[in-house]
Residue frames as a rotation matrix with the C-alpha (Angstrom) as fourth column:
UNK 1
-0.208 -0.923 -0.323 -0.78
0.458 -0.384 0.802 -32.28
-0.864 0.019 0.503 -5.65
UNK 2
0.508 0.052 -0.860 -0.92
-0.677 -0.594 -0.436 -29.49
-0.533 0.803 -0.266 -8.42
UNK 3
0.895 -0.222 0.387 0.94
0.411 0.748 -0.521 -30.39
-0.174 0.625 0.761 -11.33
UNK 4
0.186 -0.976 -0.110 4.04
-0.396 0.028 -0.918 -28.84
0.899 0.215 -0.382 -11.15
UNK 5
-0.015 -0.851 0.525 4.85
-0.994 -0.043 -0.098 -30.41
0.106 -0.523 -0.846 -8.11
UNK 6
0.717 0.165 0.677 4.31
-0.020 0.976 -0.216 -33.74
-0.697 0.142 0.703 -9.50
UNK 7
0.788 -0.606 0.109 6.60
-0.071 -0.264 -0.962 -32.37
0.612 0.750 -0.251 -12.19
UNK 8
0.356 -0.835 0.419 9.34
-0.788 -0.510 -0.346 -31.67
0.503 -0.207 -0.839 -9.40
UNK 9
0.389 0.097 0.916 8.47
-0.633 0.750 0.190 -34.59
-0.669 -0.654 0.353 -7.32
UNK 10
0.987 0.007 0.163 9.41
0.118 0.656 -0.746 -36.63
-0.112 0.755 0.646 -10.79
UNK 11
0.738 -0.629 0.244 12.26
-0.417 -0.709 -0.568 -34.55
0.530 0.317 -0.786 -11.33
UNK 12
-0.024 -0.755 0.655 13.93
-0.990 0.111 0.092 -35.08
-0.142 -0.646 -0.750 -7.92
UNK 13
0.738 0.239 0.631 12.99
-0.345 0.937 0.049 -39.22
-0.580 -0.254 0.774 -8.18
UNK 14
0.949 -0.310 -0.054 14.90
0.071 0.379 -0.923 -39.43
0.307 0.872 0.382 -11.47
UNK 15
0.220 -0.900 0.376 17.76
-0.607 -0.428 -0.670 -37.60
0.764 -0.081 -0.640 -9.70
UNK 16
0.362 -0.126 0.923 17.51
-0.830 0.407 0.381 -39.79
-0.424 -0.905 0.043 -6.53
UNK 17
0.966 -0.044 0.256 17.93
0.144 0.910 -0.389 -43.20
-0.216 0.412 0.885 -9.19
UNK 18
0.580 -0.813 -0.055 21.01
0.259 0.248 -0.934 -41.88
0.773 0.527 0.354 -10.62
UNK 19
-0.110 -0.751 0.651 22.58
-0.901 -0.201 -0.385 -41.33
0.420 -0.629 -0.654 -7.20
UNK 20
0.772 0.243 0.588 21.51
-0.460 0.851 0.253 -44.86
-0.439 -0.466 0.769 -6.24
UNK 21
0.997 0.075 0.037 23.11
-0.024 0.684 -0.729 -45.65
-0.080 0.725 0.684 -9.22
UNK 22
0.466 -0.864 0.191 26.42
-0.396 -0.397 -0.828 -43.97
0.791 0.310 -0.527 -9.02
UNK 23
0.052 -0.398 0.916 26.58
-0.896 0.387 0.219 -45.35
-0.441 -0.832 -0.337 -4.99
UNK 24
0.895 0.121 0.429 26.22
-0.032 0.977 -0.210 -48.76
-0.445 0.174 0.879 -6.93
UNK 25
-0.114 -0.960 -0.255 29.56
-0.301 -0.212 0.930 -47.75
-0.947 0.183 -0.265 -8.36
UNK 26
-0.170 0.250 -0.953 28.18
-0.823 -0.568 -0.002 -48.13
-0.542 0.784 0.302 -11.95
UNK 27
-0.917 0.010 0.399 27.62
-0.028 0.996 -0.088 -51.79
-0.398 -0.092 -0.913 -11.50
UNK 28
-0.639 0.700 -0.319 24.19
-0.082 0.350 0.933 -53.34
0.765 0.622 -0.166 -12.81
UNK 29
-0.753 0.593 0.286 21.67
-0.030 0.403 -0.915 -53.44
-0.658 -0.697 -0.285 -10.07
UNK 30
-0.509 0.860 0.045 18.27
0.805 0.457 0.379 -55.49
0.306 0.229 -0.924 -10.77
UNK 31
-0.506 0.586 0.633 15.31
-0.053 -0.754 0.655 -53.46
0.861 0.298 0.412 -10.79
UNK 32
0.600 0.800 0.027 13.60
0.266 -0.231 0.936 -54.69
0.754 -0.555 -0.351 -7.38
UNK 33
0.108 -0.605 -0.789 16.88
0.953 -0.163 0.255 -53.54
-0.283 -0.779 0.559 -5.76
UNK 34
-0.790 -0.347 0.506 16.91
0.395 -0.918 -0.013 -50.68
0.469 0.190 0.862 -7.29
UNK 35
0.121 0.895 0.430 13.10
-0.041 -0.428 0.903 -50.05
0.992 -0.126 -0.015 -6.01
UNK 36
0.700 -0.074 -0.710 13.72
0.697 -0.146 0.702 -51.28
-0.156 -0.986 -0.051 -2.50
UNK 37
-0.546 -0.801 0.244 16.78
0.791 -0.589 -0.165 -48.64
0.276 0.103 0.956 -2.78
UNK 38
-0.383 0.509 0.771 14.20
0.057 -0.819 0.570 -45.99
0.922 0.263 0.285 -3.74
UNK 39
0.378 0.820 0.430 11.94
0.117 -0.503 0.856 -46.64
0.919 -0.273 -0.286 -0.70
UNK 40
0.484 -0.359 -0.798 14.67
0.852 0.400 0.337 -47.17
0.199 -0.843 0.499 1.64
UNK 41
-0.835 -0.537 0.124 15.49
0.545 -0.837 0.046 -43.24
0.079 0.106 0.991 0.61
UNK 42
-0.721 0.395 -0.570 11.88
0.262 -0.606 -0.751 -42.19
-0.642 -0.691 0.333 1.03
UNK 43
-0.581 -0.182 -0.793 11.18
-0.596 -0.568 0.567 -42.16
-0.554 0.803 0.221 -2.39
UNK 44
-0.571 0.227 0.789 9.48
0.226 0.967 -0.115 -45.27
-0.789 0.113 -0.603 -2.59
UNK 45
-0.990 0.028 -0.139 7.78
-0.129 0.234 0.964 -45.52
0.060 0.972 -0.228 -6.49
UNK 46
-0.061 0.885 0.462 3.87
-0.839 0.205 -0.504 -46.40
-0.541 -0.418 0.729 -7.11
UNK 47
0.736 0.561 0.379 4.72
-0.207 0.720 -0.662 -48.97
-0.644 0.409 0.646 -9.23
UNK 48
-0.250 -0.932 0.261 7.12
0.545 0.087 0.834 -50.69
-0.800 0.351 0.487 -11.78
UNK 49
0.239 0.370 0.898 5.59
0.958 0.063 -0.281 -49.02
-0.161 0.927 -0.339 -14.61
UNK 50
0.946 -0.217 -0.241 6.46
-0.143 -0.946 0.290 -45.39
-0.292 -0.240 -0.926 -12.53
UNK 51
-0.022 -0.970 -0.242 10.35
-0.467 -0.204 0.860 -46.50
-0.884 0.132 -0.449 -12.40
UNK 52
0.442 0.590 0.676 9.72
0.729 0.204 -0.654 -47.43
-0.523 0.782 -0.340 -16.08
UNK 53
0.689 0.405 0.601 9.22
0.694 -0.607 -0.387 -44.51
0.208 0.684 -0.699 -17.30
UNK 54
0.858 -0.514 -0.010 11.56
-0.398 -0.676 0.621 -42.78
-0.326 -0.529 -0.784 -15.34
UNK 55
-0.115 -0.814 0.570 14.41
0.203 0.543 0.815 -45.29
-0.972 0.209 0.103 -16.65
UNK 56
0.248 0.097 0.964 13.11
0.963 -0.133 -0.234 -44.74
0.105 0.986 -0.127 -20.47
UNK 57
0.992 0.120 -0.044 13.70
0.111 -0.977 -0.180 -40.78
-0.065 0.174 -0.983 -19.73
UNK 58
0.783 -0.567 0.255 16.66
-0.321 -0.018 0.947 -41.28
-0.532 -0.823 -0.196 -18.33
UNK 59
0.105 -0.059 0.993 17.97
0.561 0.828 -0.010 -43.95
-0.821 0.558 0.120 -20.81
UNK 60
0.736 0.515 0.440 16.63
0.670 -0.459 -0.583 -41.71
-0.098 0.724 -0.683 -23.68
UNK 61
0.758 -0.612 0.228 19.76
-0.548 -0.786 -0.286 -38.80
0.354 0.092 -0.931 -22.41
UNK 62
0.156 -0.984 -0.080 22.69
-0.206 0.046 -0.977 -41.25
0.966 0.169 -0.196 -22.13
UNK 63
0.127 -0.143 0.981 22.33
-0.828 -0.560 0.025 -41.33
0.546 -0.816 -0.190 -18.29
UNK 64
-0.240 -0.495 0.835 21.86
-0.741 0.649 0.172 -45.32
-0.628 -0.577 -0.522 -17.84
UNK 65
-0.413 0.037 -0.910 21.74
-0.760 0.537 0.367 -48.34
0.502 0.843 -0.193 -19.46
UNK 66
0.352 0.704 0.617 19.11
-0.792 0.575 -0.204 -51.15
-0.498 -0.417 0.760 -19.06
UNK 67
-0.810 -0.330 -0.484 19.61
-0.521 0.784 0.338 -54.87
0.268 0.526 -0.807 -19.94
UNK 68
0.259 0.954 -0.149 16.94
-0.877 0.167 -0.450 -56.78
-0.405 0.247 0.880 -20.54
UNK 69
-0.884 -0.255 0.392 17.92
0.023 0.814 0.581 -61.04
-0.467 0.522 -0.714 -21.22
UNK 70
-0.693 0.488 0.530 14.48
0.721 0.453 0.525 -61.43
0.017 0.746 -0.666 -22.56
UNK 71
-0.978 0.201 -0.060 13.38
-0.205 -0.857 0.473 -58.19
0.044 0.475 0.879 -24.59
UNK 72
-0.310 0.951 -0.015 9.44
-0.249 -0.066 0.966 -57.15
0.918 0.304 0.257 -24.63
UNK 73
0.605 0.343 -0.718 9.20
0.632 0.342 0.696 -58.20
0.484 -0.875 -0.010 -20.73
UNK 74
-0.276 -0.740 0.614 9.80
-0.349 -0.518 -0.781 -55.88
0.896 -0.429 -0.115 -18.14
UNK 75
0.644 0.336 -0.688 10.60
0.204 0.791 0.577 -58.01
0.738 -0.511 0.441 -15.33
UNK 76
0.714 -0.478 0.512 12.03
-0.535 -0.844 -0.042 -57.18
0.452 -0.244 -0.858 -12.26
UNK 77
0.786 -0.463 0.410 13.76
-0.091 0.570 0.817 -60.14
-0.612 -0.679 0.406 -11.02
UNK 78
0.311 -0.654 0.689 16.04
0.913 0.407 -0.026 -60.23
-0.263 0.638 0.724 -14.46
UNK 79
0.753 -0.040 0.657 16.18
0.449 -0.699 -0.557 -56.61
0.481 0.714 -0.508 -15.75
UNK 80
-0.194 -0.653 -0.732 19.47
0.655 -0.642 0.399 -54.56
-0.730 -0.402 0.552 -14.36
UNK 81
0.892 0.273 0.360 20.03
0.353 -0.919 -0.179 -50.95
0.282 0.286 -0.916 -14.91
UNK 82
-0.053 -0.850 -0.524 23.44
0.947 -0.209 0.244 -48.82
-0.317 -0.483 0.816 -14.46
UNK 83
0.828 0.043 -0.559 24.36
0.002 -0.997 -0.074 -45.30
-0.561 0.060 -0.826 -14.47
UNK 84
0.628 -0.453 0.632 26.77
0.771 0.468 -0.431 -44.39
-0.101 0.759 0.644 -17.00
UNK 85
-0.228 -0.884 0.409 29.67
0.953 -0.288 -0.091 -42.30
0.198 0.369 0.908 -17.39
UNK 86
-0.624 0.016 0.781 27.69
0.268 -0.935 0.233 -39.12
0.734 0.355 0.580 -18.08
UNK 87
0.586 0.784 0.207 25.34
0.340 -0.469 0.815 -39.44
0.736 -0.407 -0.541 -15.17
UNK 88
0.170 -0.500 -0.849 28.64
0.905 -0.261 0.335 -39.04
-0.389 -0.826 0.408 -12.46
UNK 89
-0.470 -0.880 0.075 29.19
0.883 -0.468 0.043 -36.05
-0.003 0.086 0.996 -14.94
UNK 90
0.300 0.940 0.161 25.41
0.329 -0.260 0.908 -34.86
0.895 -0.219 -0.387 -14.65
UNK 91
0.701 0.057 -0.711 26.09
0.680 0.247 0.690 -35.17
0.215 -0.967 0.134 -10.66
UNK 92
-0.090 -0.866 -0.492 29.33
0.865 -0.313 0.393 -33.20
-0.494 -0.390 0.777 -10.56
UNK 93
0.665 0.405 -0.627 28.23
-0.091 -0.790 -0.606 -30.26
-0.741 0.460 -0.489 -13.18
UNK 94
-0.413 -0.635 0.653 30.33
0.307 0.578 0.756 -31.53
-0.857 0.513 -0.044 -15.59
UNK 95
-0.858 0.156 0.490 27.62
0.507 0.105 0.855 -30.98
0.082 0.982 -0.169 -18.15
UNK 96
-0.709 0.673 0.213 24.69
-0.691 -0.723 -0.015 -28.99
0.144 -0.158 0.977 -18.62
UNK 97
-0.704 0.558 0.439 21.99
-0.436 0.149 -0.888 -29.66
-0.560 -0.817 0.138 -16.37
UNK 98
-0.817 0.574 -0.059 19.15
0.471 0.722 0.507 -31.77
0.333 0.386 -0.860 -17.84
UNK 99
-0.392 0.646 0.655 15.74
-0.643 -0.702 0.308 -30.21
0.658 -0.300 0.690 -17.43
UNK 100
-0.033 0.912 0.409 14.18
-0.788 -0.276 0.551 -32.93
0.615 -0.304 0.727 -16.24
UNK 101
0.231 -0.313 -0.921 16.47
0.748 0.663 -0.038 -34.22
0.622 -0.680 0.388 -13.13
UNK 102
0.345 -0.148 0.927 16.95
-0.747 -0.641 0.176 -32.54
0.568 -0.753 -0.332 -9.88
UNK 103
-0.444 -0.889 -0.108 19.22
0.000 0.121 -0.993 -33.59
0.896 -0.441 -0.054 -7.53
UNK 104
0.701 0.710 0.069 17.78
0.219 -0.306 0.926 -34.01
0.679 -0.634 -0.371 -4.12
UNK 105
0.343 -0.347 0.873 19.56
-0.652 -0.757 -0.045 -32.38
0.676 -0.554 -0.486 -1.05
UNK 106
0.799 -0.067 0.598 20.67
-0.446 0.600 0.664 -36.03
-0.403 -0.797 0.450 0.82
UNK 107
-0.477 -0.827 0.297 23.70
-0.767 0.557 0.320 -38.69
-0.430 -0.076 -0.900 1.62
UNK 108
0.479 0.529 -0.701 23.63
-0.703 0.709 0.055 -41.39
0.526 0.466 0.711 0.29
């Protein structure tokens, strides 16, 4: 793959998490449910360190919040994640678009 469409391919992943997240009704969901989520949409991750990084971007603009009982481990059987407020308003155009989420084109 070139590099922008690793760029878009990122894009659309981040955008697939916060629609996982919003179908979670803005509840906490552990991290290896959130991955099985991902690959059960096609979308499947190469690793926890990919949906990482994608949660720290994400995180970083307000979009979800991570919890973490014991800080400096990233562990998926304890960590949860939610979407927040501003990603349902991300989702609806509510706010200006984020550069680097894309929406993919599916039901959830």
């Amino acid at each position: 793959m070139t590099k922008i469409s690793n760029d878009v391919r990122h894009e659309i992943e981040r955008g697939m998490i916060i629609l996982l997240l919003i179908d979670a009704q803005l509840k906490p969901v552990p991290l290896y449910i959130l991955m099985g989520m991902m690959e059960g949409q096609g979308w499947a991750l190469d690793d926890v360190e990919a949906l990482d990084f994608h949660l720290t971007y994400l995180s970083d603009y307000g979009l979800v919040e991570r919890k973490n009982p014991r800080e400096g481990k990233l562990q998926l059987d304890i960590q949860t994640v939610r979407a927040m407020g501003k990603a349902v308003d991300l989702r609806d155009g509510r706010i200006t678009p984020i550069p680097g989420v894309r929406f993919p084109a599916v039901e959830l």
